[in-house]
Backbone as JSON, one array per atom type, in Angstrom:
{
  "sequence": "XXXXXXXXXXXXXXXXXXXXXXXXXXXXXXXXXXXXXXXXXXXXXXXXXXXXXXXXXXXXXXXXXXXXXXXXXXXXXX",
  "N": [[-78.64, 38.26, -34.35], [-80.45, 36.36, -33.24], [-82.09, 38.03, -31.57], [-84.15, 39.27, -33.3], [-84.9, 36.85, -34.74], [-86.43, 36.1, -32.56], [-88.39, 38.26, -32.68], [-89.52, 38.09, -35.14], [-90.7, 35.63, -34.81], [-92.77, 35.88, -32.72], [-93.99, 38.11, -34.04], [-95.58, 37.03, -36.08], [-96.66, 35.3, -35.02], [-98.8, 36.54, -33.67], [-99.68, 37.67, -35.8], [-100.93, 35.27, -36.83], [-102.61, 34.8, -35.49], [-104.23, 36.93, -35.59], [-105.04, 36.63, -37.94], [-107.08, 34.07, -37.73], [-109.07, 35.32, -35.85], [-110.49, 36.93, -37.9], [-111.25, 35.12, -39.9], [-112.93, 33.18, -38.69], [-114.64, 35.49, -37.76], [-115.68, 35.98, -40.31], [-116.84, 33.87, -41.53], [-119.31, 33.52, -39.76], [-122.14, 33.07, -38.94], [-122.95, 31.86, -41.4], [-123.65, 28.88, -42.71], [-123.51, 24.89, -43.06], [-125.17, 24.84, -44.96], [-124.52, 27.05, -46.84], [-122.14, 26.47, -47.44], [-121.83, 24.32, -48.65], [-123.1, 25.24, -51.18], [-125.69, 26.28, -50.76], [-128.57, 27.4, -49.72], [-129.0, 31.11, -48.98], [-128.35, 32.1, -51.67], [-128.67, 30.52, -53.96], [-128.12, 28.87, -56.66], [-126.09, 29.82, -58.4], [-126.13, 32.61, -58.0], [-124.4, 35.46, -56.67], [-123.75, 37.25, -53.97], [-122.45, 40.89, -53.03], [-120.06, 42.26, -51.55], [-120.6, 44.35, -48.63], [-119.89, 47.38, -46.3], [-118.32, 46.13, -43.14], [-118.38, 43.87, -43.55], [-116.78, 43.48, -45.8], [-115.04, 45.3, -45.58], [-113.7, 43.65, -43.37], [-113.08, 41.32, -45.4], [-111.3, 42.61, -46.7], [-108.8, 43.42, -45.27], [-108.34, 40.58, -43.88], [-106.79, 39.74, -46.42], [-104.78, 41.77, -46.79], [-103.92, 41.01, -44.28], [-103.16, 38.36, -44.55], [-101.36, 38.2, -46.92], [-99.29, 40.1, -45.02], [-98.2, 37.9, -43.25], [-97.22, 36.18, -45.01], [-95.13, 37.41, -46.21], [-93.47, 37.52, -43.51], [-92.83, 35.41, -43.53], [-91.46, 34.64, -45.34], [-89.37, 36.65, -44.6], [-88.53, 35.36, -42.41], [-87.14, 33.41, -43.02], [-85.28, 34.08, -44.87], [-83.5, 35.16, -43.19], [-82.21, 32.96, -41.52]],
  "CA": [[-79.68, 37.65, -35.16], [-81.3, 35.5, -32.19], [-83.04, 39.09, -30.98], [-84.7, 39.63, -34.59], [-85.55, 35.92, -35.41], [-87.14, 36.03, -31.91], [-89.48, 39.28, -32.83], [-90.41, 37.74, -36.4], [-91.69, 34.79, -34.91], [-93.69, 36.44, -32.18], [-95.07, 38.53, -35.11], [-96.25, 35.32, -36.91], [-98.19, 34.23, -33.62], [-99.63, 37.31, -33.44], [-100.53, 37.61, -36.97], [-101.88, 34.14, -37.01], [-103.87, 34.69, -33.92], [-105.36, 37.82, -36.18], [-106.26, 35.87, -39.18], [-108.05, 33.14, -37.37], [-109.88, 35.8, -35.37], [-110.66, 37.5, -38.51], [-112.04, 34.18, -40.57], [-114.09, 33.22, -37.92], [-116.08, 36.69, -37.76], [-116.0, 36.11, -41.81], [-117.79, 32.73, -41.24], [-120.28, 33.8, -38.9], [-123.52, 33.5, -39.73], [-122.7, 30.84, -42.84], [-124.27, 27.54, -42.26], [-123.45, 24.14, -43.98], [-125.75, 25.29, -46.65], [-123.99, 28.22, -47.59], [-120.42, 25.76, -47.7], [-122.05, 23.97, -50.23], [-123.5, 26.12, -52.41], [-127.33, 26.52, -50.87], [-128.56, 28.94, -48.97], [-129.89, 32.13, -49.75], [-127.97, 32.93, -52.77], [-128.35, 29.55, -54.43], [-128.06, 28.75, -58.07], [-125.28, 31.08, -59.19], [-126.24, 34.05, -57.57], [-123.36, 36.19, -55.07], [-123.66, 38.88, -52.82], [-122.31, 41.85, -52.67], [-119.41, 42.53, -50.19], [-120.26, 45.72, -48.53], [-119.42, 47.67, -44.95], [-118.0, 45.52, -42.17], [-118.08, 42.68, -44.63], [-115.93, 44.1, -47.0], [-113.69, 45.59, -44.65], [-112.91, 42.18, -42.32], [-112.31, 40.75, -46.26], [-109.7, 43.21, -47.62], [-108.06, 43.19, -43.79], [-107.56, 39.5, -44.15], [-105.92, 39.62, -47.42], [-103.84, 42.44, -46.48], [-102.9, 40.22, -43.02], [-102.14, 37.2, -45.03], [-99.98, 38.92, -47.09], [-98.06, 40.36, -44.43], [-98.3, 36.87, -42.54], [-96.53, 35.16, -46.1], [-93.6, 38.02, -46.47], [-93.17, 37.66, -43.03], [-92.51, 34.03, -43.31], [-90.59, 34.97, -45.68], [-88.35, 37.21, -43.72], [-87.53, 34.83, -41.52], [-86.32, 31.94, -43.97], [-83.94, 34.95, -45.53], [-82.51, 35.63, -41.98], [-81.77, 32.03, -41.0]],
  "C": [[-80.72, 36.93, -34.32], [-82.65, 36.78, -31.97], [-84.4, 39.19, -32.16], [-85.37, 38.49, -35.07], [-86.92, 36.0, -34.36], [-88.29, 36.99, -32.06], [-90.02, 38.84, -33.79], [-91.1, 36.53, -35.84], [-93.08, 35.45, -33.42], [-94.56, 37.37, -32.93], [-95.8, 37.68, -35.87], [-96.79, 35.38, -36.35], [-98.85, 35.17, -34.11], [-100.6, 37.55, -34.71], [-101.61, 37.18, -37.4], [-103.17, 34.08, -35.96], [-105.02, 35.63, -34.76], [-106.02, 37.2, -36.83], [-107.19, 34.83, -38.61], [-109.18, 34.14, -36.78], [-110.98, 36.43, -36.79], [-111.63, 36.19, -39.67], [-113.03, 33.79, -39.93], [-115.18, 34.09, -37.69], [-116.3, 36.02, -39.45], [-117.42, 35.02, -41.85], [-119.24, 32.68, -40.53], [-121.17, 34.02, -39.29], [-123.73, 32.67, -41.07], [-123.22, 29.25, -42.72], [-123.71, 26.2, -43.53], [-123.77, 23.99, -45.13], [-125.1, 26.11, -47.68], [-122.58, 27.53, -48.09], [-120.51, 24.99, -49.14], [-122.69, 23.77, -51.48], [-125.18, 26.0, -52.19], [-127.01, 27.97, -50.25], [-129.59, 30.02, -49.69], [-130.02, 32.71, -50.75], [-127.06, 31.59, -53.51], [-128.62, 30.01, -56.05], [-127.18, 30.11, -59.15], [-125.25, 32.26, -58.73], [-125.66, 34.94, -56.27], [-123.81, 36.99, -54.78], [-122.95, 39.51, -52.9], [-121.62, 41.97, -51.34], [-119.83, 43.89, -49.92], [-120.2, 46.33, -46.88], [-118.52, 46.8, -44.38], [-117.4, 44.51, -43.05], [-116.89, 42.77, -45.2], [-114.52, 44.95, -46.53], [-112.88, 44.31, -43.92], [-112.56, 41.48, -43.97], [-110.9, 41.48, -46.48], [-108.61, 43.04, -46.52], [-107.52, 41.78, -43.73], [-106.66, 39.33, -45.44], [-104.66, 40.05, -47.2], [-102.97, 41.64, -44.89], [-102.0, 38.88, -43.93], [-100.97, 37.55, -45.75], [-98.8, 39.26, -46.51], [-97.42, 39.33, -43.74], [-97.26, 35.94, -44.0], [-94.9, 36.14, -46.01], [-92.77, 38.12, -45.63], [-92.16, 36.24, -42.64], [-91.26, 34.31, -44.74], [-89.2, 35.44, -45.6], [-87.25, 35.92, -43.51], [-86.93, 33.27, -42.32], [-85.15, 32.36, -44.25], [-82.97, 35.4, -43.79], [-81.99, 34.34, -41.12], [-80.29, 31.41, -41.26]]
}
């Protein structure tokens, strides 16, 4: 069990290392304005996820996900 706890948590790091890399591109380009609620697409009005965008979103979802079941795992193998 030592071999297996030791690979789930080196998958965690690694995970976690993704999602931060992956919020940070998300962020990029977002200014204090945009945090709270100015910007270019003030007064109610969103954007449109699409290309790149829209890919680095669904990619984080799909990481956190695996980043929660993984934490998961390793609670059930302790």
């Amino acid at each position: 069990m030592g071999a297996l706890n030791t690979a789930l948590q080196i998958i965690q790091v690694l995970i976690s290392i993704a999602l931060v890399v992956l919020i940070i591109l998300q962020s990029k380009g977002s200014g204090i304005g945009n945090l709270l609620g100015g910007g270019e697409g003030g007064m109610g009005i969103t954007k449109t996820r699409r290309g790149l965008e829209k890919t680095l979103f669904q990619l984080t979802i799909i990481l956190s996900a695996i980043f929660l079941l993984n934490a998961i795992i390793q609670l059930a193998s302790q």
